[in-house]
C-alpha positions as CSV (number, residue, x, y, z in Angstrom):
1,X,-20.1,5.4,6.6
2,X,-21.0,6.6,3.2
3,X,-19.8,4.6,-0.1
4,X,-20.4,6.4,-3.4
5,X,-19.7,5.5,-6.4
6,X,-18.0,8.4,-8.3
7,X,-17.0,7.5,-11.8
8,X,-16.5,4.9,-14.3
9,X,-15.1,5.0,-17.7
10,X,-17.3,5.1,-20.7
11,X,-16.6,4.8,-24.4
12,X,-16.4,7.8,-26.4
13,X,-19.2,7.4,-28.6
14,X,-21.3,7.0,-25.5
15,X,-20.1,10.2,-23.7
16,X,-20.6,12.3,-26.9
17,X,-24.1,11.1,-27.2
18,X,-25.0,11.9,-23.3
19,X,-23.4,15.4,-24.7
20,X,-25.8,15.9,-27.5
21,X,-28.8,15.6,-25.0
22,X,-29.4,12.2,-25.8
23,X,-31.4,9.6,-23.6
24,X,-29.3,7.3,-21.3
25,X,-28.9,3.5,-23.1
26,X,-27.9,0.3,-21.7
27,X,-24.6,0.9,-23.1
28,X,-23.9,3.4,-20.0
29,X,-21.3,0.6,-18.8
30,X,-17.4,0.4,-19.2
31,X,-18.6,-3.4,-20.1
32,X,-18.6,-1.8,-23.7
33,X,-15.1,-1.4,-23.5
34,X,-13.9,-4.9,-21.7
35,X,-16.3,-6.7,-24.6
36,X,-14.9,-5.2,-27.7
37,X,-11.1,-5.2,-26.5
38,X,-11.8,-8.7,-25.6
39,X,-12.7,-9.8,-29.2
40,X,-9.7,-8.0,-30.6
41,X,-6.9,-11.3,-30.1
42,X,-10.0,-13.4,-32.9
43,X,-12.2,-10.8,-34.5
44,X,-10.2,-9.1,-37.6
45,X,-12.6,-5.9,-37.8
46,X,-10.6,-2.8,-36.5
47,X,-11.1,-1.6,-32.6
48,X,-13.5,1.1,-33.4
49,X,-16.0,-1.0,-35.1
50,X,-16.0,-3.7,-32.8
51,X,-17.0,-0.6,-30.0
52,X,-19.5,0.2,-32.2
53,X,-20.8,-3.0,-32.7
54,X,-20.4,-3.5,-28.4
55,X,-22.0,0.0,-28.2
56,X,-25.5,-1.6,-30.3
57,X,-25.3,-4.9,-28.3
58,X,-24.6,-4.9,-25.0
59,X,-26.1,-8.5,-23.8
60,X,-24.6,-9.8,-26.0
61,X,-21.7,-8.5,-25.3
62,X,-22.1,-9.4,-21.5
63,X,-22.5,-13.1,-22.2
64,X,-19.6,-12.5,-24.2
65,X,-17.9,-11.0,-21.7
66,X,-19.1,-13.6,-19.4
67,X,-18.1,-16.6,-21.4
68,X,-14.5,-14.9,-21.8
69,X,-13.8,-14.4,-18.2
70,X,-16.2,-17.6,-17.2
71,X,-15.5,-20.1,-19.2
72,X,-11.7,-18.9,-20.9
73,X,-10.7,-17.4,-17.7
74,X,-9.4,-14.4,-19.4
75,X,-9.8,-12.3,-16.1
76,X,-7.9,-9.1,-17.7
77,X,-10.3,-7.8,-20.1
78,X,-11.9,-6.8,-16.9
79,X,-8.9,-4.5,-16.2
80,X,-10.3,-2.2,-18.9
81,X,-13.1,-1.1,-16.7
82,X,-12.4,1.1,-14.5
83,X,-14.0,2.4,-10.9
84,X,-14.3,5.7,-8.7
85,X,-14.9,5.4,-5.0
86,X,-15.6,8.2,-2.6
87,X,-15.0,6.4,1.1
88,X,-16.3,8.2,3.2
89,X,-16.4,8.1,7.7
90,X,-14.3,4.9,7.1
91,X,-11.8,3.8,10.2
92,X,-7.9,3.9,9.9
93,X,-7.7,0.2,10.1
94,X,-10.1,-0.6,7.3
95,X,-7.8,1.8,5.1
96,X,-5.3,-0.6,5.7
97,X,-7.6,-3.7,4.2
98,X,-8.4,-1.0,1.3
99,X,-5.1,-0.2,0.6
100,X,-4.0,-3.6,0.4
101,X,-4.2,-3.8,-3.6
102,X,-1.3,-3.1,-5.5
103,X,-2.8,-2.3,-9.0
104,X,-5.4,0.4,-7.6
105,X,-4.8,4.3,-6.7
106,X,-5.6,5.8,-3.2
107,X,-5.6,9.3,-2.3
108,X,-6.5,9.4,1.7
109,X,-7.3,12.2,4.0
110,X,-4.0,13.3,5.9
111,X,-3.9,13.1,9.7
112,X,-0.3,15.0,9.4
113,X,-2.4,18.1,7.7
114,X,-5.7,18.1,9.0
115,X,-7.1,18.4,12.5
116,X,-9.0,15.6,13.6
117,X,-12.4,15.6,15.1
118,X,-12.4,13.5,17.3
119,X,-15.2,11.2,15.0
120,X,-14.6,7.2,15.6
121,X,-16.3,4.3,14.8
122,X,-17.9,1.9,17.7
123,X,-17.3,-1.2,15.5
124,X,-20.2,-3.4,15.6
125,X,-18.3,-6.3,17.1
126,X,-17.8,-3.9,20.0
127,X,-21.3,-1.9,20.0
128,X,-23.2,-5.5,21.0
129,X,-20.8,-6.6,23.7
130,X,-19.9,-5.5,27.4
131,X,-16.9,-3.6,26.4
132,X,-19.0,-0.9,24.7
133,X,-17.9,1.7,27.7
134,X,-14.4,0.7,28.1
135,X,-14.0,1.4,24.0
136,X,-16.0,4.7,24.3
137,X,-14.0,5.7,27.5
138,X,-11.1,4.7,26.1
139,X,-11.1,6.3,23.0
140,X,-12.6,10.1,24.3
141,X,-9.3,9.7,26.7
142,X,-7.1,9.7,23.7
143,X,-8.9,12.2,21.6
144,X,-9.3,13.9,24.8
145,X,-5.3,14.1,25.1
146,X,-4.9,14.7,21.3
147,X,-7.0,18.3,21.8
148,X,-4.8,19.1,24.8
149,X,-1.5,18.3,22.8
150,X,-2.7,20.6,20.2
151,X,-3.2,23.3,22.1
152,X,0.4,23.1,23.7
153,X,1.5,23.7,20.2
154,X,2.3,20.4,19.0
155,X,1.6,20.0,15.5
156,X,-1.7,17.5,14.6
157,X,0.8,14.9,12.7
158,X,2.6,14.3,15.9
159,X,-0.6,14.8,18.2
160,X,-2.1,12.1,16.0
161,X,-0.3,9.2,17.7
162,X,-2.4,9.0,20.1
163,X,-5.4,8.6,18.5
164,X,-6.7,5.2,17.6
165,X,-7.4,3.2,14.5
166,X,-11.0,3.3,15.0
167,X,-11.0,7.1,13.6
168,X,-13.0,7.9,10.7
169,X,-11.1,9.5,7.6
170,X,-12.2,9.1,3.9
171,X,-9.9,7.8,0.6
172,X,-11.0,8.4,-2.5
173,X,-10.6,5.0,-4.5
174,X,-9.4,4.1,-8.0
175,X,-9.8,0.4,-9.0
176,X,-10.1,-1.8,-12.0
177,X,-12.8,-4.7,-12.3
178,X,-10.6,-7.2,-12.1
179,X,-8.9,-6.0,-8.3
180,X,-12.3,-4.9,-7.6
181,X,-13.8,-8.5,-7.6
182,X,-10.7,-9.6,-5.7
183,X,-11.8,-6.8,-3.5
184,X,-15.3,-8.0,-3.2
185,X,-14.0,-11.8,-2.1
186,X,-11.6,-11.1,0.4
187,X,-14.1,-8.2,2.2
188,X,-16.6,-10.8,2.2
189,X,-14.6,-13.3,4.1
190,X,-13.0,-11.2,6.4
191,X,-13.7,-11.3,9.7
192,X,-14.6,-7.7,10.3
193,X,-17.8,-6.5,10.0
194,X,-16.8,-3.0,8.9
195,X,-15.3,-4.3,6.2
196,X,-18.1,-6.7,5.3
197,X,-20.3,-3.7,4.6
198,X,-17.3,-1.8,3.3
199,X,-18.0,-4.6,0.4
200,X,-21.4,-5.0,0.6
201,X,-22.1,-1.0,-0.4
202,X,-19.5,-1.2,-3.3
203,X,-20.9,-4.1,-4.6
204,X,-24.3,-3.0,-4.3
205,X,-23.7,0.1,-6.5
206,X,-21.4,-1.8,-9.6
207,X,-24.1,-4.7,-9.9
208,X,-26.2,-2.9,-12.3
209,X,-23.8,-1.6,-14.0
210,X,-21.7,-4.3,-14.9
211,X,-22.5,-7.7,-13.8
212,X,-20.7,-9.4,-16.6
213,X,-17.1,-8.7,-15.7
214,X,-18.0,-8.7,-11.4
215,X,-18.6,-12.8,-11.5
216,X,-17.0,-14.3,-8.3
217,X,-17.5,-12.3,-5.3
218,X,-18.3,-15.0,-2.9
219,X,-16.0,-16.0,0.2
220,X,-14.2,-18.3,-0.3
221,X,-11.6,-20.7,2.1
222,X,-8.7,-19.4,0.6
223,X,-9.5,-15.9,2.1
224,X,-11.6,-17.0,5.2
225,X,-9.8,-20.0,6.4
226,X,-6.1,-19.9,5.3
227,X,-4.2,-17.3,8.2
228,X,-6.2,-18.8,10.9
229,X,-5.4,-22.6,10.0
230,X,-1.5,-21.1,9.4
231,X,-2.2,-19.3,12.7
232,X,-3.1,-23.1,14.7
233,X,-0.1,-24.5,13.0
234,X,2.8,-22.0,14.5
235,X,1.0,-22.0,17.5
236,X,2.3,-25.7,17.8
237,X,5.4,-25.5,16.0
238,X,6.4,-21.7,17.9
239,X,6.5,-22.6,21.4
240,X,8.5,-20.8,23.7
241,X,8.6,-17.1,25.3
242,X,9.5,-14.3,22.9
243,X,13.3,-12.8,23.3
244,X,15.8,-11.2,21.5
245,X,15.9,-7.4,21.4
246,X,13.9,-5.0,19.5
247,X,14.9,-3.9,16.5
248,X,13.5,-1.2,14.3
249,X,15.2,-1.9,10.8
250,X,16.7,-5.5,10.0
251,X,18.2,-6.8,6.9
252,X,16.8,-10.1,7.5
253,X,18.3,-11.6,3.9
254,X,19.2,-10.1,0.3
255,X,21.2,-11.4,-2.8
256,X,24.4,-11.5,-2.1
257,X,27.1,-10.3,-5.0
258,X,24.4,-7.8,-6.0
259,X,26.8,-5.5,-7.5
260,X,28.2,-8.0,-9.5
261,X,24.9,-9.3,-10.7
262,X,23.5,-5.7,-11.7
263,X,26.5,-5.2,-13.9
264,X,26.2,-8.6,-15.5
265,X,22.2,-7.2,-16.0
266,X,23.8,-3.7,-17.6
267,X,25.9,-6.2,-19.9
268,X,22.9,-8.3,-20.9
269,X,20.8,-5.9,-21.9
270,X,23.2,-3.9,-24.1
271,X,24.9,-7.2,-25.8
272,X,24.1,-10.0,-27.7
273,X,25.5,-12.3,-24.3
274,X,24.1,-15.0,-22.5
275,X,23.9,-13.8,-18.7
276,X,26.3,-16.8,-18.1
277,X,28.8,-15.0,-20.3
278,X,27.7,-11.5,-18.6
279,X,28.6,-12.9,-15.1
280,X,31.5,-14.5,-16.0
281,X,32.5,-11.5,-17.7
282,X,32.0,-9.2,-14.7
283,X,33.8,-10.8,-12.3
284,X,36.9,-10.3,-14.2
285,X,36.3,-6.7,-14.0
286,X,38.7,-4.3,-12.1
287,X,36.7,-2.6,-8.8
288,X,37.3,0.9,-11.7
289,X,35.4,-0.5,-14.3
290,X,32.6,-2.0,-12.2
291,X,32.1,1.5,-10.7
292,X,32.4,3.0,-14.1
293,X,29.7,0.5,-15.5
294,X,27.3,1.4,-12.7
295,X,27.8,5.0,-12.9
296,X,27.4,5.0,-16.3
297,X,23.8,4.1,-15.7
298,X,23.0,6.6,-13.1
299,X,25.1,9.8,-14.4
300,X,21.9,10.8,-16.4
301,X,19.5,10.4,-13.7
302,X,17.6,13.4,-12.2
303,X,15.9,13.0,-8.4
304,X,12.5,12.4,-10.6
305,X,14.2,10.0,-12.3
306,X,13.8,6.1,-11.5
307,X,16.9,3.9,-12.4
308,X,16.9,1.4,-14.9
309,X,14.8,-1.5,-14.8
310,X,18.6,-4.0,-14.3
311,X,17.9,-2.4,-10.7
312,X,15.0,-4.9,-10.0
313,X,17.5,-7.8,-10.0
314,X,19.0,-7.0,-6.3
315,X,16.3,-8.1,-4.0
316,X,16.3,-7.1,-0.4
317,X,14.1,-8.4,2.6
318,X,13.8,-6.2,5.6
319,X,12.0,-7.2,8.8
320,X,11.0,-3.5,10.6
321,X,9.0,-2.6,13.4
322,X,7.3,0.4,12.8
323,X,4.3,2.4,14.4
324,X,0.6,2.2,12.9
325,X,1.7,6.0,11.4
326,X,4.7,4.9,10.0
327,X,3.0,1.4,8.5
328,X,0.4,3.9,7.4
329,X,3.0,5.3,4.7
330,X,5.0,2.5,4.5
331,X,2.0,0.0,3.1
332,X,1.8,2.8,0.2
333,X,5.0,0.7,-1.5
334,X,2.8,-1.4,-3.4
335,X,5.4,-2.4,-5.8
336,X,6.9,-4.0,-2.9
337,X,5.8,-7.3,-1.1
338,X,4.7,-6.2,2.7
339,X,3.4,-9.1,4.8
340,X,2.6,-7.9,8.4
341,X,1.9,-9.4,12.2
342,X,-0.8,-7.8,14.4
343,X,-0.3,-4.8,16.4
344,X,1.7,-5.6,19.3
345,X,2.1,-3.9,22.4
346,X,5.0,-5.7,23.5
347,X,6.5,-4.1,21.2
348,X,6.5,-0.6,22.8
349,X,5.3,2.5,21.4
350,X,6.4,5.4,19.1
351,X,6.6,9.0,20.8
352,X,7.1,11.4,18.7
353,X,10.1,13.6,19.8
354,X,8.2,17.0,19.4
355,X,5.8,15.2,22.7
356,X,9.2,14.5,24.0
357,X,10.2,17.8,23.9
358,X,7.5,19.4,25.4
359,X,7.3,17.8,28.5
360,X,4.5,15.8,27.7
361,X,5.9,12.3,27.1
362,X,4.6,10.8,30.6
363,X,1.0,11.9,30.0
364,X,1.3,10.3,26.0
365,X,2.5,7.2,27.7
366,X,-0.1,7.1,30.6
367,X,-2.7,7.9,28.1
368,X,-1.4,4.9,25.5
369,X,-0.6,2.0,28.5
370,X,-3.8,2.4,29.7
371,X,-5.2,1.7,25.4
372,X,-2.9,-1.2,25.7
373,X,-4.6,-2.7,29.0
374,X,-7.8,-2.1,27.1
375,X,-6.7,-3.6,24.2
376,X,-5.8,-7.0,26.0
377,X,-9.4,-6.7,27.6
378,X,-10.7,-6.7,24.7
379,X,-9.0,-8.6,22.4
380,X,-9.5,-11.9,25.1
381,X,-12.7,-12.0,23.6
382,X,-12.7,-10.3,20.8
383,X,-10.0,-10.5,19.1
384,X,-9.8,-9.0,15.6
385,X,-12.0,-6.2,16.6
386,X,-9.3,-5.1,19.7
387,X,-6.9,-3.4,17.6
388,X,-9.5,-0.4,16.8
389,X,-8.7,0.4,20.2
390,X,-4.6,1.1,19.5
391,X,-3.4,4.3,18.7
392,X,-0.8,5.4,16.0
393,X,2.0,5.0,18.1
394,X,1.7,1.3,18.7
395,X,3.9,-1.0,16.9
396,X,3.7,-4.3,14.6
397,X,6.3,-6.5,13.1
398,X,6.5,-6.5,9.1
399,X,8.3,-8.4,6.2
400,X,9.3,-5.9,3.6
401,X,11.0,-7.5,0.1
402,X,11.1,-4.9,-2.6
403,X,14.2,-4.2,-5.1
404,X,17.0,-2.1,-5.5
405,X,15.0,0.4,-8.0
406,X,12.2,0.1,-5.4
407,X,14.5,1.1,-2.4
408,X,15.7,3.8,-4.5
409,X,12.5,5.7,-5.1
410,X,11.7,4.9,-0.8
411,X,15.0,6.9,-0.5
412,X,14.2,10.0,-2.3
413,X,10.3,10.4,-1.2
414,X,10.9,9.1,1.9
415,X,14.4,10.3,3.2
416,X,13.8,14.4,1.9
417,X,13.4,16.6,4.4
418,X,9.7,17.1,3.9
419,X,8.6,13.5,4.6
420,X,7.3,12.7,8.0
421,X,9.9,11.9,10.3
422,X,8.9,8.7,11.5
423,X,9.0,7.2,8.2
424,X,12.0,9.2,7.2
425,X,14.0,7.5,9.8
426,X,13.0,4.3,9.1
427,X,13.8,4.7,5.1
428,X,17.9,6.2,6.5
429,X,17.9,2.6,8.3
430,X,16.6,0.6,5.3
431,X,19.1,2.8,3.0
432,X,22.2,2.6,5.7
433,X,21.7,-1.3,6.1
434,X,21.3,-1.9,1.9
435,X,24.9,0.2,1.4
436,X,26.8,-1.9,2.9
437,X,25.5,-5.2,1.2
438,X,25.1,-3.1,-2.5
439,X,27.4,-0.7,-2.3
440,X,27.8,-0.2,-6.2
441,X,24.3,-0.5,-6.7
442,X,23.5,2.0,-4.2
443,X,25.8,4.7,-5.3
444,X,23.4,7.5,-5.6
445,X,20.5,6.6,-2.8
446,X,19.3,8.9,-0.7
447,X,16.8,11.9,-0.4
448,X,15.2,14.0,-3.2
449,X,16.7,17.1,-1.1
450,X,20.3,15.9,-0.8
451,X,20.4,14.8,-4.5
452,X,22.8,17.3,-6.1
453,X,24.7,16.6,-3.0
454,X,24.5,12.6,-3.3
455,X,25.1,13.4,-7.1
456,X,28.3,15.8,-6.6
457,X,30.1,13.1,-4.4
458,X,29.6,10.5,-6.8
459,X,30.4,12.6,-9.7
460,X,32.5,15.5,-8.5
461,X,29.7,17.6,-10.4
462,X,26.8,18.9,-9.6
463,X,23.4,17.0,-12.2
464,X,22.2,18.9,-14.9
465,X,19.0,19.8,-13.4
466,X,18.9,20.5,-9.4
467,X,16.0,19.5,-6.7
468,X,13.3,22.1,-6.9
């Protein structure tokens, strides 16, 4: 594992000075920033001076920016600081701790693009216990396998399936100060020890350079204790096989009368009406003129384009079941709210239909049944470090609540032809199910590549500007 830190932002004055030749300072810091944008709400002197005056005192302007976040609790003048990671021979699964944070900016190595190595992490948990060889054995098997599937012409993003979560990639990280002493908290407390020392490095490098806006970064109950004492009580209140059947994509719940409700959101924003009026008003409205409102709002739209913000009103809630690859991709959404179960090999597993069709499916499956026996090894006594041992093609449950505007830009990324297909079909599923709640609302969803398509249906014309 290597963490580096890569960048931070620095105020202008600063930068032209380390131009000119001049020695480093102590006002090398983005603190310079968070402390004079923090005294702009009760200091009347204009921005630029109180940087300069930051620039010429920077302890004080760390107790001030301790005594802001501290003692006011004014955590977001820490969001003007800003952080570069390079993360570097980190596993699969700890991107998915990484990658939790909604306000930060990832860019990860692609396993679609790239041919793997074969390079995994022994996680420490595993390295000092007697499961050492069945992990190794384990996971040369499936790397083993991956080489073999490769060289039978199947591409690397479908080979990748079967390899585990225990692979090494690298994610270059952007974060703010604020989501990075979140960050710093919840690695601390979690029960992983990758991702303890995942922490541990960051931390280490942003101490010296800005200790005044990086305060709590403790564990804390909330993070340690809170899933597993949740986790005791469902155990009691859950009892009882599993059953039902399996199903990929559910629309487990969503507003209901969306359409009508996104007009009445059109009407609101456009008039000097109460929404009360606004509904009221809609639901006197022939089917015509509802469609006319709604398509009034998209006609403009290219497949860059988002829709209007009235789209956040319809919520939707889908429960999926979807492969580490897909979940991969999926957990990318971060304007939606994902909640997820462990990885579950009850669930099955997800071949990709390029194994299928080249006559290799009953070696992928011999190859991943004999990860899940492993697995349940493992995880008797070990149990968060077991799922390192799961490949890509095993499966979890997950809650997934994000808007109709949200859903909209999963569509076009998503459903065009060039997105993975795993993911692709999932997003169909998500935007087949949502239709026939939302119809209205939904009028021109679907993939970037079908847009003039999608557009000319709706329209009976084809959008000013086509898909590239």
């Amino acid at each position: 594992m290597k963490i580096i830190l890569a960048g931070y932002n620095l105020d202008s004055e600063v930068i032209n000075g380390l131009k000119r030749g001049e020695s480093a300072k102590d006002n090398v810091t983005p603190e310079v920033l968070s402390a004079s944008y923090a005294r702009i709400s009760r200091d009347p002197r204009p921005i630029d001076e109180l940087r300069a005056a930051a620039r010429q005192e920077v302890e004080k302007a760390r107790r001030s920016n301790q005594n802001i976040i501290f003692k006011m609790g004014h955590h977001s003048v820490a969001e003007h600081a800003v952080f570069n990671f390079d993360l570097i021979g980190v596993s699969r699964l700890a991107f998915e701790e990484i990658e939790k944070f909604r306000l930060c900016s990832y860019t990860e190595k692609s396993q679609r693009y790239q041919t793997l190595e074969g390079n995994y992490l022994v996680p420490e948990e595993i390295e000092n216990s007697e499961f050492t060889d069945l992990f190794r054995d384990t996971v040369d098997e499936q790397n083993a396998a991956y080489a073999r599937f490769v060289q039978n012409g199947i591409e690397p993003e479908d080979a990748r399936y079967l390899t585990c979560l225990a692979t090494l990639g690298q994610v270059g990280l952007t974060i703010n100060a604020r989501n990075l002493e979140l960050l710093f908290r919840r690695f601390a407390s979690h029960p992983l020890a990758e991702i303890n020392e995942i922490g541990r490095a960051m931390f280490e490098q942003i101490k010296p350079i800005a200790p005044s806006i990086i305060l709590f970064t403790e564990p804390t109950a909330l993070d340690r204790d809170t899933y597993p004492q949740l986790g005791q009580l469902a155990g009691k209140i859950l009892t009882g096989r599993k059953s039902g059947p399996i199903k990929e994509v559910l629309l487990a719940d969503y507003v209901k009368n969306a359409d009508l409700k996104l007009i009445a959101a059109l009407l609101h924003t456009v008039s000097d009406r109460s929404y009360d009026q606004c509904i009221k008003a809609s639901k006197s409205l022939t089917k015509k003129k509802k469609e006319e409102i709604i398509k009034t709002s998209l006609q403009n739209l290219e497949f860059y384009d988002s829709t209007l913000r009235e789209f956040e009103y319809p919520d939707l809630t889908f429960e999926l079941i979807v492969s580490a690859a897909c979940f991969g991709q999926l957990k990318r959404h971060r304007m939606a709210t994902l909640t997820c179960q462990g990885y579950d090999p009850e669930l099955g597993l997800t071949v990709p239909p390029a194994v299928v069709k080249a006559g290799m499916e009953k070696e992928f499956k011999k190859v991943a049944e004999r990860t899940g026996k492993a697995f349940e090894t493992i995880r008797k006594k070990l149990s968060p470090a077991a799922p390192y041992i799961l490949t890509n093609s095993h499966r979890r449950r997950v809650l997934f609540k994000c808007n109709a505007r949200e859903l909209y830009h999963i569509s076009r990324l998503r459903e065009d032809a060039h997105a993975q297909w795993d993911i692709q079909k999932i997003s169909r599923q998500m935007a087949d199910a949502a239709k026939k709640v939302m119809p209205l609302t939904l009028t021109t969803i679907g993939g970037k590549d079908r847009y003039g398509e999608i557009y000319k249906s709706a329209f009976g014309k084809a959008p000013k500007v086509l898909p590239i």
